[in-house]
C-alpha positions as CSV (number, residue, x, y, z in Angstrom):
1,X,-27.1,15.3,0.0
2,X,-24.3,15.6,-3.1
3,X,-22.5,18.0,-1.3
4,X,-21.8,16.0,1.7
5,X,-21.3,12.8,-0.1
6,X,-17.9,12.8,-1.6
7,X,-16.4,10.1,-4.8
8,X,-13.9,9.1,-3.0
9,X,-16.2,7.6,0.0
10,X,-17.8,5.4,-2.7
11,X,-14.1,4.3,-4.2
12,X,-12.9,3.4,-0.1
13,X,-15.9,1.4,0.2
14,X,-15.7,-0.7,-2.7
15,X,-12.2,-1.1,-1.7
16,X,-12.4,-1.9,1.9
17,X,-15.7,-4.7,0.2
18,X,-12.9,-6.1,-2.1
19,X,-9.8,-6.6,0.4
20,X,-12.1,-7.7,3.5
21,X,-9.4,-6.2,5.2
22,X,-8.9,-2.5,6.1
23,X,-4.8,-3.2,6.0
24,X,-5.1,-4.0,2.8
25,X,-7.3,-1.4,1.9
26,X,-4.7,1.4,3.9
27,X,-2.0,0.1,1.5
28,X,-3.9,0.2,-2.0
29,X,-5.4,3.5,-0.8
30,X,-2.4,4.9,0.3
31,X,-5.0,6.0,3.4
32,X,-4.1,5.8,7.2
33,X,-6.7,2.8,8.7
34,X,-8.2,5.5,10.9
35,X,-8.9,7.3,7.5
36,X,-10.6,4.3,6.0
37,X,-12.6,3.8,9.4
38,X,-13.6,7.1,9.3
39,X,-14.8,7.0,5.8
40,X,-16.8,3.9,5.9
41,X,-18.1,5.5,9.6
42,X,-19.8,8.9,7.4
43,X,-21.2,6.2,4.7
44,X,-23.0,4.5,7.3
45,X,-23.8,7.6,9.2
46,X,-24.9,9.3,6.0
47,X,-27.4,6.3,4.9
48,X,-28.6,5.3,8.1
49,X,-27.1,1.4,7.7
50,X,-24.7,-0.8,8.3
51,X,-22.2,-1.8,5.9
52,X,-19.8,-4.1,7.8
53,X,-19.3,-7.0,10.5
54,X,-16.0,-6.3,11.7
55,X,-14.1,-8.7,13.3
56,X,-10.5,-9.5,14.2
57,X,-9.9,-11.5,10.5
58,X,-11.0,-8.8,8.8
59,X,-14.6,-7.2,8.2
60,X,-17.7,-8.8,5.7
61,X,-20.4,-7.1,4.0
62,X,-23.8,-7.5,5.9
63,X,-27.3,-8.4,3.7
64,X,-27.4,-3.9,3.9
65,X,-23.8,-3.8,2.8
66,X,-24.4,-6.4,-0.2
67,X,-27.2,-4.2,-1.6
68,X,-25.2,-1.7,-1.0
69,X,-21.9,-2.5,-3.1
70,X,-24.1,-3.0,-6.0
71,X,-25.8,0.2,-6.2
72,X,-22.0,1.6,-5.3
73,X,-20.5,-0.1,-8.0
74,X,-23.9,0.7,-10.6
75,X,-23.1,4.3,-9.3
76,X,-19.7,4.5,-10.1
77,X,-20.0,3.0,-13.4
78,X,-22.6,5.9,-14.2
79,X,-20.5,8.4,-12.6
80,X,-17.4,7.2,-15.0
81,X,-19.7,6.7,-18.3
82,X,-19.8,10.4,-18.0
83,X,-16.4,10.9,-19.2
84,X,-16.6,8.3,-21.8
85,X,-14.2,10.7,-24.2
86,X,-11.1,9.5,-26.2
87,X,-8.5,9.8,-24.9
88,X,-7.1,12.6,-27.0
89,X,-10.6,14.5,-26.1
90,X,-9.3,14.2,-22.6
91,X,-5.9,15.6,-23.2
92,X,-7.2,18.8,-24.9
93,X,-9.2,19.1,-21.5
94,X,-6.6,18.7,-19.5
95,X,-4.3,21.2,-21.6
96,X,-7.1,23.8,-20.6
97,X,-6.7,23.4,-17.0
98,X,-5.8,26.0,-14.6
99,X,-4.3,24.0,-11.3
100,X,-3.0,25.4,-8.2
101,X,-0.3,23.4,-5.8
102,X,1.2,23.5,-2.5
103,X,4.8,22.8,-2.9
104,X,5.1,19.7,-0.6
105,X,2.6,18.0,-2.7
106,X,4.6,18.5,-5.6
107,X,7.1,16.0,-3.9
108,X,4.7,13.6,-3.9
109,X,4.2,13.5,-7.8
110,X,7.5,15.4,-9.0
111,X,7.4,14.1,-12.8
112,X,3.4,15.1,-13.1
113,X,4.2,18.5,-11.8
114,X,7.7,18.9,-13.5
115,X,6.2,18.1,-16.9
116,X,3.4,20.4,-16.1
117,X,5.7,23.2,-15.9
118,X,7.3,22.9,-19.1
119,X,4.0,22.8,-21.0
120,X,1.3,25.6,-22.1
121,X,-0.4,25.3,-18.2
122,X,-1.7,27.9,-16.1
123,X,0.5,26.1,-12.9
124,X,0.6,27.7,-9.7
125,X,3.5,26.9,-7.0
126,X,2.8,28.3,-3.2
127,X,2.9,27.7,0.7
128,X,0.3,29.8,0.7
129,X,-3.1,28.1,0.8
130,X,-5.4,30.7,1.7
131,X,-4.4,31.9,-2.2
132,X,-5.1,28.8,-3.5
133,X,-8.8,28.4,-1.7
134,X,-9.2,32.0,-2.8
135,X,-8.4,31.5,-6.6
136,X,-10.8,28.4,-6.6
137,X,-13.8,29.8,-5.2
138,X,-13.5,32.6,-7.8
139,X,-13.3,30.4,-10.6
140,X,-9.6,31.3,-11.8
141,X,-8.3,27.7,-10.7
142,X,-9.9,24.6,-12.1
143,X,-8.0,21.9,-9.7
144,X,-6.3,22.6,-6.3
145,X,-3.8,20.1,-4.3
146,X,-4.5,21.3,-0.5
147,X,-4.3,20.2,2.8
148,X,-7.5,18.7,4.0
149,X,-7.6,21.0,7.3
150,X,-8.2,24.0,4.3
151,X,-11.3,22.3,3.4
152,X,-13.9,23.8,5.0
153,X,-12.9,27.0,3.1
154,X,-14.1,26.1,0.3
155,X,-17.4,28.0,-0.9
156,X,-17.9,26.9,-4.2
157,X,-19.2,23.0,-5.7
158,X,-16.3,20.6,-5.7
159,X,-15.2,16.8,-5.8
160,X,-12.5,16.1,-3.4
161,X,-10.3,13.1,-3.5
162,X,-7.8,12.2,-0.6
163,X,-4.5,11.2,-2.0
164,X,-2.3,10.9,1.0
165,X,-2.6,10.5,4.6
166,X,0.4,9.6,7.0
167,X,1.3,10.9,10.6
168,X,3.4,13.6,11.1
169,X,7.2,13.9,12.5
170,X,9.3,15.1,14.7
171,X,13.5,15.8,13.2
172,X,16.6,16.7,15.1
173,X,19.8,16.2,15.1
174,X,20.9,12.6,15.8
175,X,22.6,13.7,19.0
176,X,20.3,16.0,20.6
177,X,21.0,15.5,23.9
178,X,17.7,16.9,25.0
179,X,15.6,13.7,23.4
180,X,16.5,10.7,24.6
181,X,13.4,8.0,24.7
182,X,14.0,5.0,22.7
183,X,10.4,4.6,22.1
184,X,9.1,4.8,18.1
185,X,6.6,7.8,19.1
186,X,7.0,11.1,21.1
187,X,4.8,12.5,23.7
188,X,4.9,15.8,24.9
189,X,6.8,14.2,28.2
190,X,10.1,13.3,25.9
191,X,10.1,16.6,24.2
192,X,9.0,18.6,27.2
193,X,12.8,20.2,26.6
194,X,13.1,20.9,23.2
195,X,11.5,24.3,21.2
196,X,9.6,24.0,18.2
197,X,10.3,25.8,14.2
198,X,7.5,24.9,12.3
199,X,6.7,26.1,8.7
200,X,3.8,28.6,8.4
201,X,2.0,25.3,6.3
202,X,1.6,23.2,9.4
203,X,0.5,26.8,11.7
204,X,-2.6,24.9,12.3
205,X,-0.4,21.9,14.6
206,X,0.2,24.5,17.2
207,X,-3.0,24.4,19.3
208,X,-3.0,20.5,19.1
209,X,0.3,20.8,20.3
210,X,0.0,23.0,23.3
211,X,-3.1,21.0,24.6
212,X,-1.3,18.1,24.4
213,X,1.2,19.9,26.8
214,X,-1.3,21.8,28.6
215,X,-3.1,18.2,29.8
216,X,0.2,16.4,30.7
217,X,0.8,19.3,32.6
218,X,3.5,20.1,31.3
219,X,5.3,23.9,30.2
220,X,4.2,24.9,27.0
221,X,7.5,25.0,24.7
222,X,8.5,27.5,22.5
223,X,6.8,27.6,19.2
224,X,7.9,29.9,16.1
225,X,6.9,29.7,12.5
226,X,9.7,30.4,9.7
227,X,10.8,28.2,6.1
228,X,11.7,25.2,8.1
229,X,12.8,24.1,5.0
230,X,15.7,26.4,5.2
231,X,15.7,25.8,8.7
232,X,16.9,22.1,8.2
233,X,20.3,23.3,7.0
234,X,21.1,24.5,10.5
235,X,19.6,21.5,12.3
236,X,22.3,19.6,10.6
237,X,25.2,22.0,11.0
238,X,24.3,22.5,15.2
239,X,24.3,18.9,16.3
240,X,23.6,20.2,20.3
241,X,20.6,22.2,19.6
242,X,17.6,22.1,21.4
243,X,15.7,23.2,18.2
244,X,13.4,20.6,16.3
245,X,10.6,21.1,13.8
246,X,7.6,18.9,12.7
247,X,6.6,17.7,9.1
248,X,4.8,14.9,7.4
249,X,6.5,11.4,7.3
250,X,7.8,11.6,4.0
251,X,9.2,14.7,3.8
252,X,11.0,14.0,7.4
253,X,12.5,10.7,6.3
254,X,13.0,12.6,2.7
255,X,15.2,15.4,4.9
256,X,16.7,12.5,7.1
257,X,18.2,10.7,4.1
258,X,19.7,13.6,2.7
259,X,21.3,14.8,5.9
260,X,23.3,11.3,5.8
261,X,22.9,10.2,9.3
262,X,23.1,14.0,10.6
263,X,19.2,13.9,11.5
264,X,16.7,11.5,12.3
265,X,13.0,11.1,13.1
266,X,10.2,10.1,15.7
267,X,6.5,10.1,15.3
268,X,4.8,12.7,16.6
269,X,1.8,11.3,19.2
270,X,-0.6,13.5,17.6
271,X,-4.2,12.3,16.4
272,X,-3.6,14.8,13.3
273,X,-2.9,12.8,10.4
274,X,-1.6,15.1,7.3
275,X,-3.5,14.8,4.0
276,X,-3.3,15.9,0.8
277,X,-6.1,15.9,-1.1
278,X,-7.1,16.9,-5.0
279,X,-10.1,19.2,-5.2
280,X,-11.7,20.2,-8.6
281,X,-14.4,22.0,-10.2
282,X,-15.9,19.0,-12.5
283,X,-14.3,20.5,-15.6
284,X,-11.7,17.5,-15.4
285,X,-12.6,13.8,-14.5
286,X,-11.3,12.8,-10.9
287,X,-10.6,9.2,-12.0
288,X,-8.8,10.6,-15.0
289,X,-6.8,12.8,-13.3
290,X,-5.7,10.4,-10.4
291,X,-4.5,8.1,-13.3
292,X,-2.0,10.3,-14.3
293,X,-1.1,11.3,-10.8
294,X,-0.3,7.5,-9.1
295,X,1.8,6.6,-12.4
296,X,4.5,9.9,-11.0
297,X,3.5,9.1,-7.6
298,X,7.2,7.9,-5.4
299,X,6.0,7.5,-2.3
């Protein structure tokens, strides 16, 4: 049962009782509504009840959900009376800490992760997740910033928290002549033309990506995996190209804004959201943790 009931699913749904509104909710959270929905959908699943009346104003607690919220919010209470440390006991904890990062989610929180790097921490910086999972399963990492796709790798007890969820995004050049749909999203019919350079990080996007082009019945494009990071640089400097490559929202408006009006970017009609999410081995409080996370947070 503790295993498949995560902290965070308790936090959304005391959020989502607050607000009345799931909106609301997606902006405090910083969670996509499907995300919430989804959340409060395992919660329900999970206990067998229904917490909610949705309608369009918003949704209300039923008499289930009331009981509910009370035992969530005794539960939580207990959960954080746990780490009822000073402050200063909390520090020395967190000065012991062994933490492991991909490096997009360092753009997320870039003082956090700056700062950790010029103090005594055990700080790892990679693309490549399978290390991460690896290292945290055998004990050697105490706190792991992932993609939630990686999840399901994990072997060893954890809390999870979701910090970030957002759709991802399609950049080229601001006159490829090879997409030309005015419309905020793009199907696999407007980029039925175009070829694909994805980073290694997002590999898992390419079978979502051919079956979306497989049932429009369409040609599969051309998909390769290099540092599409690097690869940005000539997006910019070949204005004509047929090339494009896919990346979370932020760090495609991040690249777009830099490239001073030399790129731009569509949403990608993909149900994949990307999500970053903390995972730790309990030697650290979650809540005290994400704390000193949203104060860096710039997104």
């Amino acid at each position: 049962m503790y295993n498949s009931l995560n902290v965070d699913l308790l936090y959304v749904f005391i959020t989502v009782a607050k607000t009345k509104n799931i909106s609301k909710s997606s902006k405090i959270l910083s969670l996509s509504q499907p995300a919430i929905s989804k959340k409060i959908h395992q919660l329900e699943e999970h206990f067998q009840v229904s917490l909610f009346v949705r309608s369009s104003r918003g949704v209300v607690l039923t008499s289930d959900g009331q009981d509910f919220y009370q035992q969530a919010i005794k539960v939580l209470h207990d959960f954080d009376s746990l780490y009822s440390v000073k402050k200063s006991d909390l520090n020395t904890q967190f000065d012991k800490l062994n933490i492991g990062v991909t490096n997009s989610a360092t753009l997320l929180y870039p003082s956090f992760f700056s700062k950790l790097l010029f103090e005594q921490h055990q700080l790892i910086l990679t693309n490549d997740l399978d290390e991460l999972i690896e290292k945290f399963n055998y004990g050697s990492l105490d706190i792991i910033f992932i993609n939630d796709f990686s999840e399901n790798k994990l072997t060893t007890e954890h809390e999870k928290y979701t910090l970030y969820s957002e759709p991802y995004y399609v950049v080229y050049s601001q006159t490829n002549p090879y997409i030309t749909s005015s419309d905020l999203s793009l199907t696999a019919n407007e980029l039925r033309r175009v070829k694909f350079i994805l980073h290694p990080e997002y590999h898992f996007l390419i079978p979502q990506i051919r079956a979306a082009f497989q049932k429009a019945s369409l040609l599969v494009p051309e998909i390769r995996q290099v540092n599409c990071f690097d690869f940005i640089h000539y997006l910019i400097s070949c204005p004509q190209t047929n090339l494009t490559t896919i990346l979370p929202k932020f760090l495609a408006k991040h690249y777009e804004q830099i490239s001073k009006t030399k790129l731009t970017s569509k949403k990608l009609a993909l149900p994949k959201y990307y999500e970053i999410s903390v995972i730790s081995n309990g030697k650290y409080p979650l809540t005290a943790l994400i704390q000193k996370l949203e104060q860096s947070k710039i997104y």
